[in-house]
C-alpha positions in Angstrom: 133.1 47.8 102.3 131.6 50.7 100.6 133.5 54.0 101.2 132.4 56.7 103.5 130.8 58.8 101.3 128.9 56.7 99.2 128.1 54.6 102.4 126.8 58.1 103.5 125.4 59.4 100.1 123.1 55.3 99.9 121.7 56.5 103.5 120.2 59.7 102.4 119.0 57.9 99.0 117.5 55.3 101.2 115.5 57.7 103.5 114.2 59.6 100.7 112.7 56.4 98.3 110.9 55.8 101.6 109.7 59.0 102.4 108.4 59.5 98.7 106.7 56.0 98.8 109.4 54.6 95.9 110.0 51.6 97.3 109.4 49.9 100.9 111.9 50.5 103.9 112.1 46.5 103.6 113.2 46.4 100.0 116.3 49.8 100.8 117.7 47.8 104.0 117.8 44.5 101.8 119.5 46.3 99.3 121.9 47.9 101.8 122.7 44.3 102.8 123.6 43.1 100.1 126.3 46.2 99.7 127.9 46.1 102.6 128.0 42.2 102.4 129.8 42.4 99.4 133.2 43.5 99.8 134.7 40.4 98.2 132.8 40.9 95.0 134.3 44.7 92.9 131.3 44.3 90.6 128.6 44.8 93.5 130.7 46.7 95.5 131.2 49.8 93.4 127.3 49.8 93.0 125.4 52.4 94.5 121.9 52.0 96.6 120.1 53.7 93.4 121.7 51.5 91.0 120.6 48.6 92.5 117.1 49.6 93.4 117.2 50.4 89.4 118.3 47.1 88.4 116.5 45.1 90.9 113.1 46.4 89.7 112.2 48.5 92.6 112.1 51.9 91.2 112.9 52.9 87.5 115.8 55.0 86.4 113.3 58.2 85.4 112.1 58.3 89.3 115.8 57.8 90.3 116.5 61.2 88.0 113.1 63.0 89.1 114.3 63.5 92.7 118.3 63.9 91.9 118.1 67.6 92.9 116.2 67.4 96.0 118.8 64.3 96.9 121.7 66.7 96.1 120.0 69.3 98.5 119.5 66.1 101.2 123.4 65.6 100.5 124.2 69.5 101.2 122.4 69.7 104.6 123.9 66.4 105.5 127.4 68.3 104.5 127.6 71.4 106.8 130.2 71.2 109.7 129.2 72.4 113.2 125.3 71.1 112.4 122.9 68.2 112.6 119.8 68.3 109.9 116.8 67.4 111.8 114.4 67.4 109.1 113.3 69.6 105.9 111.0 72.6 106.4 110.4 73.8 102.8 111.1 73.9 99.2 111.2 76.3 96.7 112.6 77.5 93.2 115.8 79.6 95.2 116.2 77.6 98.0 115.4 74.6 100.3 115.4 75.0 103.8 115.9 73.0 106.8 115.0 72.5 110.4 118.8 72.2 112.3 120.2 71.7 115.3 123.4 73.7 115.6 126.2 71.9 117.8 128.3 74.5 119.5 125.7 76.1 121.0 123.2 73.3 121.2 119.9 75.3 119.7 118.1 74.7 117.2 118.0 77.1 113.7 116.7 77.0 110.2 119.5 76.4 106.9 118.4 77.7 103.9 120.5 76.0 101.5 120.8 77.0 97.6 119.7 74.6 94.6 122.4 72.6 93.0 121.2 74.2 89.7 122.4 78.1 91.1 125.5 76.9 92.6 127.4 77.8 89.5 125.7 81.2 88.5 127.3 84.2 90.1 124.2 85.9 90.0 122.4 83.6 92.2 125.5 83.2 94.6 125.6 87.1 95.2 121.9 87.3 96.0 122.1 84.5 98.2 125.0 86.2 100.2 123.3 89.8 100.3 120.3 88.2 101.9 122.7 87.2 104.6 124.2 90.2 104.8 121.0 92.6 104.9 119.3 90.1 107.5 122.4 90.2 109.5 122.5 94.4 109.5 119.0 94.1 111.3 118.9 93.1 115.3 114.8 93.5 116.0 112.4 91.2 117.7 110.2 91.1 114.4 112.6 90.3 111.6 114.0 86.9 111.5 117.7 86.5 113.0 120.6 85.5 110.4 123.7 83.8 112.6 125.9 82.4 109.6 126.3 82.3 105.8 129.0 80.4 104.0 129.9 77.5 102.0 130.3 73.7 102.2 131.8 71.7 99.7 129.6 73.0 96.4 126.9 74.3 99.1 126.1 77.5 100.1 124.0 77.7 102.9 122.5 80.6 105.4 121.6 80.0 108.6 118.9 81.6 110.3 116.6 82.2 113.3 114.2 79.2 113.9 110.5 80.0 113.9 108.4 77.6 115.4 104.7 78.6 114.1 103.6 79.3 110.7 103.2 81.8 108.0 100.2 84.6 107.4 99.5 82.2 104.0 99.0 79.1 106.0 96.4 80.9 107.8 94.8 82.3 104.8 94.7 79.2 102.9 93.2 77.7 105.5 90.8 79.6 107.4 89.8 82.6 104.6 89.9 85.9 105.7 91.1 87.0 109.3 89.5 88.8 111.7 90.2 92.8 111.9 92.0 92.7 115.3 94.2 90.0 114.0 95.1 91.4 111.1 95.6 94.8 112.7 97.8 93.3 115.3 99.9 91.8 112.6 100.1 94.7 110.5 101.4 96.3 113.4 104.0 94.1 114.1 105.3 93.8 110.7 105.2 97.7 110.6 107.6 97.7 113.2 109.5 95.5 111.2 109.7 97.4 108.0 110.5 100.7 110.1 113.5 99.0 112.0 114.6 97.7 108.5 114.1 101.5 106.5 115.9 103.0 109.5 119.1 101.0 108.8 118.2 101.6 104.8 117.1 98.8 103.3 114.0 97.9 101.6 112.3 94.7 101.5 110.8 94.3 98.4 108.9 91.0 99.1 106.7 91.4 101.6 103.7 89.0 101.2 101.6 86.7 103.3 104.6 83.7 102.9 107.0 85.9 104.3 105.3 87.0 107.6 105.7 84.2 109.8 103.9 83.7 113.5 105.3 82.2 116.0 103.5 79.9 118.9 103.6 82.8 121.3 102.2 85.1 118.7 105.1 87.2 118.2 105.2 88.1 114.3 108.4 87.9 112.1 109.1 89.1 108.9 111.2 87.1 107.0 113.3 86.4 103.5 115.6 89.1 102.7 116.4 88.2 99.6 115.0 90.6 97.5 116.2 93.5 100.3 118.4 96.6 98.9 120.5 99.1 100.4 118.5 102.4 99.0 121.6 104.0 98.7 122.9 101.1 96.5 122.1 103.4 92.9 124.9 100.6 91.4 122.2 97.7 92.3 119.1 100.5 91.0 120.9 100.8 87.9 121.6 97.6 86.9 118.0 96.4 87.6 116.5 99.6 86.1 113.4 98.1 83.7 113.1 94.6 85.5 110.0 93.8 87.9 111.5 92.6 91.4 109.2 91.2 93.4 105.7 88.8 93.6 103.0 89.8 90.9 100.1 89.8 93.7 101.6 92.5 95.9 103.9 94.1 93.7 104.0 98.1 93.8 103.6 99.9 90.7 107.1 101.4 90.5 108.6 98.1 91.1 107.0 96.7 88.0 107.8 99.1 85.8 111.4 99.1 86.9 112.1 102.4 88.2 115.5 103.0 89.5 114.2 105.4 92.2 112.6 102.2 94.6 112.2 103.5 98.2 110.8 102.4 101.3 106.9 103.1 99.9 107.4 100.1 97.9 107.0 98.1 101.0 104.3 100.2 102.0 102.4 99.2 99.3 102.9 95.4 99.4 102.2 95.5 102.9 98.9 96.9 102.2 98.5 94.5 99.5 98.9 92.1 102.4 96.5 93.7 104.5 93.8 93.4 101.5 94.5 89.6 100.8 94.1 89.4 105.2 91.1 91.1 105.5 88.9 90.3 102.2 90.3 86.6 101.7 91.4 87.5 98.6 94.6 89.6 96.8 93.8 92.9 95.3 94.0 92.0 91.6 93.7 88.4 90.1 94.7 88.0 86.5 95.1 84.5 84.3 99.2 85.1 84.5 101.9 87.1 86.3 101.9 89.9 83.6 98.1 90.3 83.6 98.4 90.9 87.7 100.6 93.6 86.9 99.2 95.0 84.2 96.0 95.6 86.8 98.4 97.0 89.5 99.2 99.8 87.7 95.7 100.5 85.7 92.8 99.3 87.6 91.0 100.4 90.3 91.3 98.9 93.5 88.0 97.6 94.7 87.7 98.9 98.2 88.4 95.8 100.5 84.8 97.1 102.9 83.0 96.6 100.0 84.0 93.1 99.8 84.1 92.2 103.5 81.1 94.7 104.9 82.0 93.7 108.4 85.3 95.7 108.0 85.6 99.1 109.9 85.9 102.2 107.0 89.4 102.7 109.0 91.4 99.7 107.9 89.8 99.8 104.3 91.3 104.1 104.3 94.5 102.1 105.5 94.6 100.2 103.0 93.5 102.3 100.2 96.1 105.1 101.1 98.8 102.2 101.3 98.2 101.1 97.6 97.8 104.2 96.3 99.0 103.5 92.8 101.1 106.9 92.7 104.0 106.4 95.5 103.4 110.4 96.6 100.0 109.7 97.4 100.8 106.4 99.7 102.1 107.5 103.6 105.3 109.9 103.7 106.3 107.2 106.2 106.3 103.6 107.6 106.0 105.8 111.2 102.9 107.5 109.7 101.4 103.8 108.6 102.1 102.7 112.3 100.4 105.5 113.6 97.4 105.2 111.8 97.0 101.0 112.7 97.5 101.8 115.9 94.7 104.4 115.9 92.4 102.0 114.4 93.2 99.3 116.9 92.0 101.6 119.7 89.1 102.1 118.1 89.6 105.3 116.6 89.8 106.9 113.1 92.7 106.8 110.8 93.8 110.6 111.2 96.5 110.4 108.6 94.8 108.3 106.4 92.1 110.6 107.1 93.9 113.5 106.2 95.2 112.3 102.6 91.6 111.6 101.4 90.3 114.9 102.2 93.4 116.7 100.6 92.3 114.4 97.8 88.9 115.6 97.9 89.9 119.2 98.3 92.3 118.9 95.1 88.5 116.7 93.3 86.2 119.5 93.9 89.2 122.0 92.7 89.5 120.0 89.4 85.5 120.0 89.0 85.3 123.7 90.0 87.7 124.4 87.0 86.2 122.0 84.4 82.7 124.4 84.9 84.0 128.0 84.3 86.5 126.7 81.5 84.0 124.4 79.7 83.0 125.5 75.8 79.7 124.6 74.3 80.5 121.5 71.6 78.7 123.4 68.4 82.5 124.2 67.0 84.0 126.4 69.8 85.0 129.9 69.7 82.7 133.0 70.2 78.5 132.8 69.1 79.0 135.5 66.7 81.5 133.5 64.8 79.5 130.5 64.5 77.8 129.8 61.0 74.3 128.7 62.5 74.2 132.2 64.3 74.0 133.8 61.0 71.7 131.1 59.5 69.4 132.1 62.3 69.4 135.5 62.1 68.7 135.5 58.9 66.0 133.2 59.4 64.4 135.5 61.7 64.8 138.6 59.6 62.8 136.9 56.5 60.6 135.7 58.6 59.3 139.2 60.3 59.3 140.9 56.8 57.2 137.9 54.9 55.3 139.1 58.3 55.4 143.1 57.6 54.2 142.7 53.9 51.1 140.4 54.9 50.0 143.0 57.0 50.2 146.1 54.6 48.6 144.2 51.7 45.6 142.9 54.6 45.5 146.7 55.2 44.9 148.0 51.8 
């Protein structure tokens, strides 16, 4: 008989050809057959389920090396003690993630589990772990629970609250741009979030419309910590000084250029990059790559998002504008001030902070304007009129003129 593991490894290959529509479920339980009926004969029975789907013409060897990392993760969330994999949420480049049910407590969670690829890279393993650890330093109904982080065999894993609902991006994708009220009350929520998190002094980083999850009773979560810093971490500032952390769409200025001094207002701004993408349909700058996003984060104007979405009240596109303010002094002095100001707006009434900040702004316009008129210098060469050559030239001009004048009149007089 085939040993445990590979008997257990041939399973998981099995279920996945099927699922990815490799080969029939008729053709894998044949195969598996013939393995496990096979204990007499060494030659078949040190094959694998692969090898013999390869060799019996039902998939080729190329398919069977296409999905090898994605069976490796299958084989990781198959591996974790205390845990039954129920089925797979999501892929990405850092991480796949399953739906689980954990045993002790008999509920069910989410395992984020890291590639294969980054299982050897120190780098990748620390990350991984100081997600868990941020996520775990924050206890608040709109942030994402972490229960557990460890290791299994080569696997690390994280485990995590399980959100039944989907993300702000599904919504967008699908239905365009939200309505106001929804997007207020989300913004809200996710406020909430972000101050809980800057209160205990971290910073997000990554807040976008795949990280903002809704549940089916509405409550909102913020999720993925794995871009979040301690603020007073200047060790972790340092040693990413000059490198752009973060999603090119909502990215802040300071983050792209790599600033060391990266403070809550950094979240601010990608929230109201959010906001913009919720309410218009659309992110704030498009670009044909990553670096020509960014390059229009930090020198473009924002188009106003009530000039592209006229139903939008003038409070939520102030909101927004103060929010991505490209200069981080002239965003909100605080997450509490943001909260303030969508909760004004929700009520129906003006933006006071928001409010506030553009009339400074106008104040400090009109000052600039005011000083431009009493400082500005006629463009003939600068410097006092009786200095100028052309004064001269006319003077001149003027004095031959009145005595070519003077000597017509004496000689019409004599």
């Amino acid at each position: 008989m085939p040993e445990p593991a590979q008997a257990s490894l041939d399973s998981v290959v099995g279920r996945f050809v099927v699922e990815k529509g490799l080969a029939t479920r008729e053709e894998v339980d044949d195969c598996l057959s013939r393995i496990r009926q096979s204990s007499g004969d060494s030659d078949v029975n040190q094959r694998s389920l692969s090898s013999m789907l390869v060799s019996e013409g039902i998939v080729t060897q190329r398919q069977i090396e296409r999905i090898q990392p994605e069976l490796e993760e299958q084989r990781a969330g198959r591996q974790i003690p205390g845990y039954q994999i129920l089925s797979k949420l999501g892929a990405g480049a850092m991480a796949t993630v399953y739906k689980a049910r954990q045993l002790s407590l008999d509920r069910i969670v989410a395992i984020k589990v890291l590639p294969q690829k980054h299982s050897n890279d120190p780098n990748f393993i620390q990350r991984f772990y100081d997600e868990g650890k941020a996520a775990a330093k924050l206890n608040h109904p709109n942030i994402v629970g972490a229960y557990d982080v460890g290791q299994a065999g080569n696997f690390h894993y994280f485990v995590m609250e399980f959100v039944d609902g989907r993300t702000v991006y599904d919504d967008i994708s699908k239905n365009g741009a939200y309505p106001e009220a929804d997007a207020i009350r989300i913004a809200v929520q996710v406020t909430k979030a972000l101050s809980h998190a800057h209160a205990a002094g971290f910073i997000h980083r990554d807040v976008k419309p795949k990280n903002i999850m809704i549940a089916s009773s509405g409550t909102v979560k913020l999720a993925d910590m794995g871009l979040a810093r301690a603020v007073s971490d200047r060790e972790a500032a340092e040693a990413e000084a000059g490198k752009a952390y973060g999603t090119p769409y909502y990215i802040s200025p300071e983050q792209i250029r790599g600033e060391v001094e990266i403070d809550f207002r950094a979240d601010i701004y990608a929230l109201g990059a959010t906001l913009y993408h919720m309410v218009t349909g659309r992110v704030p700058f498009e670009g044909p790559n990553p670096s020509a996003v960014m390059h229009r984060h930090l020198k473009d104007e924002l188009v106003p998002p009530d000039h592209i979405n006229t139903h939008l009240t003038s409070g939520i596109s102030e909101i927004i504008e103060v929010a991505m303010a490209k200069s981080a002094r002239k965003r909100y002095t605080t997450t509490e001030d943001l909260l303030q100001d969508l909760e004004q707006v929700q009520r129906g009434e003006k933006p006071s902070i928001a409010r506030k900040i553009f009339d400074i702004s106008s104040l400090a316009s009109l000052d600039s304007d005011a000083t431009e008129i009493t400082t500005f210098e006629p463009e003939y060469g600068g410097g006092p009129l009786m200095e100028q050559p052309l004064f001269w030239v006319a003077v001149l001009g003027w004095a031959a003129f009145l005595l070519a004048l003077v000597i017509l009149l004496v000689l019409a007089a004599s």
